[in-house]
Every structure is written in C-alpha cells, then in structure tokens.
N, C-alpha and C positions, 0 to 999 in steps of 0.2 A: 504494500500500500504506500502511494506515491505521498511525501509530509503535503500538509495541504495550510492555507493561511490560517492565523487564527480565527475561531468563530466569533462574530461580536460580542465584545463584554467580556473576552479572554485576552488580555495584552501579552505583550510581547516581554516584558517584565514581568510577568509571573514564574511561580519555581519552576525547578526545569523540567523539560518535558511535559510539563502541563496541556499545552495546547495540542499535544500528539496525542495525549491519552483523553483528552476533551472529546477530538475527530475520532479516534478509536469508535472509542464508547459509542459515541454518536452513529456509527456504522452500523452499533452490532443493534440498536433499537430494534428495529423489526422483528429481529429475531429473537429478542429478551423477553419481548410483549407479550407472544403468545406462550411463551414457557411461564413466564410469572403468572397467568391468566391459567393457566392448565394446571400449577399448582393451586393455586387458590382457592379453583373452583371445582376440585375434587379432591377435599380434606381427608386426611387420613392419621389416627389417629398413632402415640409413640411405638418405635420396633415393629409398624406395621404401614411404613410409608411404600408401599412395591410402587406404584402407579408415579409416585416423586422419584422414586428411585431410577425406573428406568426411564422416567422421560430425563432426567437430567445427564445419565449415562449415555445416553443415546445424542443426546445433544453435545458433550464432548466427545464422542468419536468422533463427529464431525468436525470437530477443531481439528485443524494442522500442527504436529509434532507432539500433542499430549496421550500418554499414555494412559488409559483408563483400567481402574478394577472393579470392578462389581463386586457386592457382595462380599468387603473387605474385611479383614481384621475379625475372620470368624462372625461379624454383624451379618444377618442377612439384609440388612437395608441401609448397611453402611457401606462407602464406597469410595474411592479415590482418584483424582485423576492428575500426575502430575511434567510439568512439564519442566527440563532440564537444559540449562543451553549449553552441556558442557566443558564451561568454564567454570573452574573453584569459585565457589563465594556463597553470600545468604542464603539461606535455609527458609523461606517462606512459608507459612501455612495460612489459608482461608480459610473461615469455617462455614459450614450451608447447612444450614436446619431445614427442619421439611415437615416437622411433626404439630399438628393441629388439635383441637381440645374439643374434649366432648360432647357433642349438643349444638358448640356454636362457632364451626370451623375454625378457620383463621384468623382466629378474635386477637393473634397476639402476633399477625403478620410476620410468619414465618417464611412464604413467598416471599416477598419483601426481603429479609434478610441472605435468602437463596441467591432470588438476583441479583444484591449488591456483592455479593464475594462472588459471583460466577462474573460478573462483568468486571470487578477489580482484577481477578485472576489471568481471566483473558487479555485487560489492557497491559499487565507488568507484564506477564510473558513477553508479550507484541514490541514491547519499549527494549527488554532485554534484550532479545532477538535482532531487532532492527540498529539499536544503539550499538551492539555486540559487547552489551555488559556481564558480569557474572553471575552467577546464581541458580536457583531451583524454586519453582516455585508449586507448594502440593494445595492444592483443590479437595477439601475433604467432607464427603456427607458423612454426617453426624445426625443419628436419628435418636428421640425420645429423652429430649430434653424437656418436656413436660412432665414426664413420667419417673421421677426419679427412684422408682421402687422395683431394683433394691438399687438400681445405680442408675445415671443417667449416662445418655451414651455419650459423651467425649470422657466420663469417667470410666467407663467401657474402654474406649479407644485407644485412652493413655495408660491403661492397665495391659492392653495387647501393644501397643509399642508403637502404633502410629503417631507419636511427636515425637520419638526418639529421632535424634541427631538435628532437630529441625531447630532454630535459631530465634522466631518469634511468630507467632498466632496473633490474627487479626479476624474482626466480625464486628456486625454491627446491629443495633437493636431498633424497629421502629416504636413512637409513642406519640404522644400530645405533646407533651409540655414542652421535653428539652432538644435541643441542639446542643454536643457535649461531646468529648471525645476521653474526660476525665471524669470515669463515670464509676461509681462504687458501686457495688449490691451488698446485701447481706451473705452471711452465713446461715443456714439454718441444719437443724435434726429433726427426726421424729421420734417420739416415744409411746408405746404402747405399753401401760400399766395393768395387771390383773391382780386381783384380792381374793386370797381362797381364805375365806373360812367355812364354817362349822350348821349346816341347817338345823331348826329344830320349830317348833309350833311357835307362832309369834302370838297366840295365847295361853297356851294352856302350860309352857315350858320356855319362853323364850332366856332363862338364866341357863342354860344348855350351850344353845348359839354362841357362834362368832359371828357376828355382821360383816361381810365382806362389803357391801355397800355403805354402811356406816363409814367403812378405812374410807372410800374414795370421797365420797362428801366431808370427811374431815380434808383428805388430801386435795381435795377442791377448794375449799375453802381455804386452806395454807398457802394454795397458790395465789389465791383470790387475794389475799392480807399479803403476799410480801410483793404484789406490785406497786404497793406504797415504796417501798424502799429498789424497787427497779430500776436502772438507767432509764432514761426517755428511751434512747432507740434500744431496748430491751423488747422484743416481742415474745408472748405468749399467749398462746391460743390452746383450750383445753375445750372437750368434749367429752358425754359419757357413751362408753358406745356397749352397755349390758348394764343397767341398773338393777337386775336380780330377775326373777320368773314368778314372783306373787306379792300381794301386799300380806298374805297373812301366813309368812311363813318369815324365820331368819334369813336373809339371804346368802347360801353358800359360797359364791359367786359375785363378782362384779369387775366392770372393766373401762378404761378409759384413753383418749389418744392425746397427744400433747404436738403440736408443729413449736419450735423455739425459731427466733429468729436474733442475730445480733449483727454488730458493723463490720466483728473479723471474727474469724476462728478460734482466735485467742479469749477473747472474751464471751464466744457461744459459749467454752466449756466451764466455763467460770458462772454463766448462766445454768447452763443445765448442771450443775453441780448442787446449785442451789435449789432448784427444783425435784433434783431427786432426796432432798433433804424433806421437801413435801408429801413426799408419795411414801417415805418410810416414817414419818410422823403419822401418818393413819394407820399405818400398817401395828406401831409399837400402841399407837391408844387403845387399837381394839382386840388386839393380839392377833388378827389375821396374818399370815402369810402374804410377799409381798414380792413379785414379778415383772420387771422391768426392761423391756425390750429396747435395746437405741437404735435407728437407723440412720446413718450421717446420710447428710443429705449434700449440700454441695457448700463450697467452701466460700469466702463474698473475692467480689473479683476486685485486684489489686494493677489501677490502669497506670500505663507507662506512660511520664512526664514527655521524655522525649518525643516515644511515639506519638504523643497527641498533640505536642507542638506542629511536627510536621503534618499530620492532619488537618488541623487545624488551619493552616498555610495553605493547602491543599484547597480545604474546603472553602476558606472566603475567598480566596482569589478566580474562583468561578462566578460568571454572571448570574445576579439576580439571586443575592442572599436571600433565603429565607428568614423569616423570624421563626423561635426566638433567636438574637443572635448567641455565639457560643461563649461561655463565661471566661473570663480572665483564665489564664495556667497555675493561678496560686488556688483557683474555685476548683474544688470538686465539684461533680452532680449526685446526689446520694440517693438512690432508689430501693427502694424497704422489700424489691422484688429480688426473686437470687436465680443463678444460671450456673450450670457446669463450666462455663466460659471461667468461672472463679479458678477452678480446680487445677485447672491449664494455667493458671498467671501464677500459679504459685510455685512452677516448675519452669515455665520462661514465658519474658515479656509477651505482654499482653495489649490490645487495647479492644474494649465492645461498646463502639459510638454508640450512642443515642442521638436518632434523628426524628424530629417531630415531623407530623405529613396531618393532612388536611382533616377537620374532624368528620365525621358521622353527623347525621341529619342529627341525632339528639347530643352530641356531644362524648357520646361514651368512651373511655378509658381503655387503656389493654382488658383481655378476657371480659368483653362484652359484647353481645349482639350488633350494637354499634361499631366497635372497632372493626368488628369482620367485614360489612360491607365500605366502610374509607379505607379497609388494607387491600381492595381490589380494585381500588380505581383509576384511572390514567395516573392522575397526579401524583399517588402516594407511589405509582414507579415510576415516577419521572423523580422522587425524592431518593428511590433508592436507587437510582440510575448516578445521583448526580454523591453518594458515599460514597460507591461503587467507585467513581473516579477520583476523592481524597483519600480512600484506602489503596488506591493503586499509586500515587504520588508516595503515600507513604512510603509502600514497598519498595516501589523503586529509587529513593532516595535512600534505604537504607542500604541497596545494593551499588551505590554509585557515589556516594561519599562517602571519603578516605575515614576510618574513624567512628563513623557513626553507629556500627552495631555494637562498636566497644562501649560507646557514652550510652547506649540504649540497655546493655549487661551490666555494668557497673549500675545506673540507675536502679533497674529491680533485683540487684543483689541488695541493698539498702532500703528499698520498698519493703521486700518480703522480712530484713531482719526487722523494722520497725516494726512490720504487722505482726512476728512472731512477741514483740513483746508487747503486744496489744495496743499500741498507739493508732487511734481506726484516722484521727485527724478533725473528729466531731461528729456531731449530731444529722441523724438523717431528716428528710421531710416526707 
C-alpha cells in the first residue's frame, strides 16, 4: 500500500507514523464493519464463543503473512494469530474478547473491544512491515472473561503459556463516562460459606439443635456492623443462598455467597481476612460447624505510565477528539469493575483504555439493555476504530524507539512492587 497524504485533521507533526496507521485503519473499514456487526449481533455466551471464534479466524487467514491457531492453548475458543517480521525486537500482545452476558448480549461491548485490537494489530504489523522495523506482534482471542468460574480465560491462557516471552499486552474497554488510558479496576474473590449444625423440633426440643442458620444471620450481620469500619472503596456484597428447609424445625443446614471487591490485591486479602473473621464468629456463637470456600477471582489491573502516555499522544492527535477529554498522566481512572486484563499486568506491562462511545436511547451503563444496543452502532465502531489506531501508535513506538521498552519495564517493575505493598494510589468512584 502506496503512503498516501495525511487525512484532514491529521498533520504532518503528529507522532510518527501516525498518518500511515490513520490511512491503514481507514482501508480496512469495510471490512471491520461487518465482522464487529456479526459479532455483536450473535452473542455468545463465556468458553462458548465458536460463531466469534471462527469468524475472526477466518478473517485472519485472510490477512497476508499472519499465522493463525485455532482453538489454542488447549481453549477451545481461544485462538491466536501472530505475525513476525523477522527481525529481533518487541514482543506485542493484543487482547480480543468475544464473550457476551446473559439475557442481554453485548451489554459490555465486547465486539467493540475485538475490533479495536484486530484493527491495532493489523495497522502495527503493516507499519512494521513496511517501515522494516522489528518485532512480533501476537493477536490473541481470549474467551470468558465474564465468567470467571473457576478462572477467567486470559487467566487460563497465562497459566498454559500464551504470554510467555511476550514483552507487553494491550486492550481496550468501551463505557460512558471515561476517555483514559490510566485506568484501575478492582481486585475481587468469591466466597461461599456453609453452616452445619444439628436438626431437632423447633418446639417440642429445640435445646437439642444447633442452628446453622442462626451462625449465618449472626455472620450476616458481623459483616453488616464492620462496614462501618471498611475503606470507602472496600466492596462487599453478601447473599443467603439456603436459609434452612422449614420454619419449625432447627435448621441443620444453611449457606451463603460473598463477591469482595478492593483497589489491589494486596488489600482484597486484608479484606477478606477480615471477613472470614465474620463467618467464624457465627460459626463459635452457635457452635455450628463452619465451611469456607474462596474462589480468586481476578487481580485489579495495574496500567503503564509510559504506555499511556504514548496512547494518549496517539489518541488526541487524531481529528475530532471526542469528549470526555483524557485526564492529566498524574489522574488515574478508577473503575469498581474488575477484568483478567488485571492478572496479565501483574506479570508484564499493561495498559486497558477506556473509551466512552455514544449512549443508548435511555442512557444505560455497561451490563444493561441499553449499552447492548449503542455497542452496535456505527458510531461506537467508529470509537473503536479510532483506539484501535492509538493502541497501534503505541505499539509501534515501542518497537521503534531506542529505549522505550526498557522505560516501559522499569516502570511496572515499580508499579507492581508498590501494589504488592498495597499503595492502590486512592479512592475509586
């Protein structure tokens, strides 16, 4: 492809290569459209994306010089496709989620997210290629990142080895509110609590019984009284899910679920530490027996200064910013929502934009009937057309100045020891 002038609103002064990967992009439109459009509009829910899977497979073999796997890393719906020019240097990864929620498709625009790393992927390849710079760059479907039970698949992925040797992972998240590339999530777990005690007549004998349901309404209520003494962005959330099988009986039996959420890892366990201090205070009040299930769930994602600078560069030097615009590099953006994207930052650099795109007729938020129909429409892929192209600036800036993956490795070796000693940097919204 012959370089072509810049497009209007793309100067000649913008970071380099910008206006090559602007025209890229712009080529491959057509053919973005109906791929974002066919994900979209045939939802499938985690570890059971086939109909994403292979339209997106199928759409890179059509690419020129990328290798494609199907059906990778032992995932049957995980997949890979990457392209090599080569020449020694950066280790790229893109991430393409595919997986949709139940009841209300694409309520959390994972199309969207698809096609921003399948069209960043394709423009750095293209820059590489043509520029004759160095690198590799891997294209990876990652499915059932909804589903984190018992793991969510990039925690899958990075347990079978697909980010070994690779240098920095990039992806991007759509929403309302923010434009960010400095984007936090939480950490959270789950816990499932059960209560055995002792049946007996709840009239004629109830000094017999142990109330197993009694432990969990005390342990209910423990939780209930120490969110006075909780951080702000401390999340707990509890349910009963067995309150017992009669009113006039002891109940032998009782059970309940807990999702925690917090700003890092380091401080979930400090959380739920504290919480399971709840669940055995019922347990010793009433002498039941007392059963405690954790499931980690994913780790809060810890974003790269560096990388989001040049994102950021990336991003506003394309015509026709959107609002909002993106916050200062000292602002984080702190989202009380969490992604396995977390779990990958905490093994190498990371960054997962947040990009706003236009709302739903009522206005609705991620995971709502409203978000699914604004995550299908022109616009919101014309928003993720236009990350697509500052996630490809990234990449390719990290592969073409001298230095820069060293200043982007030293950065989250410092990231991650601060997060291990629980420094999250403040309060979420």
């Amino acid at each position: 492809m012959a370089n072509k002038p810049p497009r209007n609103g793309v100067q000649a002064t913008s970071p380099k290569y910008l206006s090559e990967i602007d025209n890229y992009v712009e080529s491959l439109q057509d053919t973005l459209w109906p791929l974002n459009k066919f994900i979209h509009d045939h939802p499938e829910l985690a570890f059971n994306e086939h109909k994403a899977h292979d339209a997106l497979t199928n759409f890179m073999r059509l690419q020129k010089g990328w290798v494609v796997t199907p059906h990778a890393f032992g995932i049957e719906t995980a997949w890979a496709a990457i392209f090599n020019t080569g020449r020694d240097g950066p280790a790229i990864s893109f991430n393409v989620e595919m997986d949709a929620l139940p009841g209300i498709g694409h309520a959390c625009g994972h199309n969207l997210i698809a096609t921003a790393s399948v069209a960043a992927a394709l423009a750095t390849a293209h820059i590489l290629s043509t520029q004759n710079l160095p690198g590799s760059i891997h294209l990876i479907g990652t499915p059932g990142e909804e589903n984190p039970s018992p793991k969510g698949g990039k925690v899958l992925l990075l347990e079978a080895g697909a980010y070994d040797h690779l240098d920095i992972t990039l992806i991007s998240h759509p929403c309302l509110p923010n434009n960010s590339a400095l984007v936090r999530t939480t950490a959270f777990a789950r816990l499932e609590v059960s209560y055995f005690g002792k049946a007996s007549h709840a009239a004629n004998s109830p000094w017999l019984g142990i109330n197993a349901l009694d432990a969990l309404i005390i342990a209910y209520n423990a939780v209930g009284l120490l969110r006075q003494q909780l951080r702000p962005d401390d999340i707990v959330g509890m349910h009963i899910t067995n309150g017992g099988a009669a009113p006039n009986i002891i109940h032998a039996y009782a059970a309940g679920a807990l999702v925690l959420r917090a700003p890092s890892s380091a401080r979930l366990l400090v959380l739920q530490q504290k919480i399971e201090a709840c669940l055995r205070a019922g347990a010793e009040a009433t002498g039941a027996r007392v059963e405690v299930k954790v499931t980690p769930g994913y780790a809060d994602h810890i974003p790269n200064r560096v990388l989001a600078a040049s994102y950021t560069q990336y991003f506003n030097a394309l015509p026709n910013i959107p609002d909002p615009p993106i916050p200062s590099l000292d602002t984080y953006t702190y989202v009380k929502a969490s992604t396995d994207q977390g779990n990958l930052s905490y093994v190498l650099p990371s960054i997962n934009a947040s990009f706003s795109i236009p709302p739903g007729p009522e206005g609705g938020a991620n995971h709502s009937r409203d978000f699914e129909v604004a995550s299908g429409t022109r616009e919101a892929f014309g928003r993720a057309v236009r990350v697509g192209k500052a996630l490809a600036g990234t990449a390719v800036e990290v592969c073409c100045v001298e230095g820069m993956l060293r200043r982007v490795r030293d950065e989250w070796k410092r990231d991650v020891e601060r997060a291990g000693d629980g420094v999250s940097g403040g309060m979420g919204w």
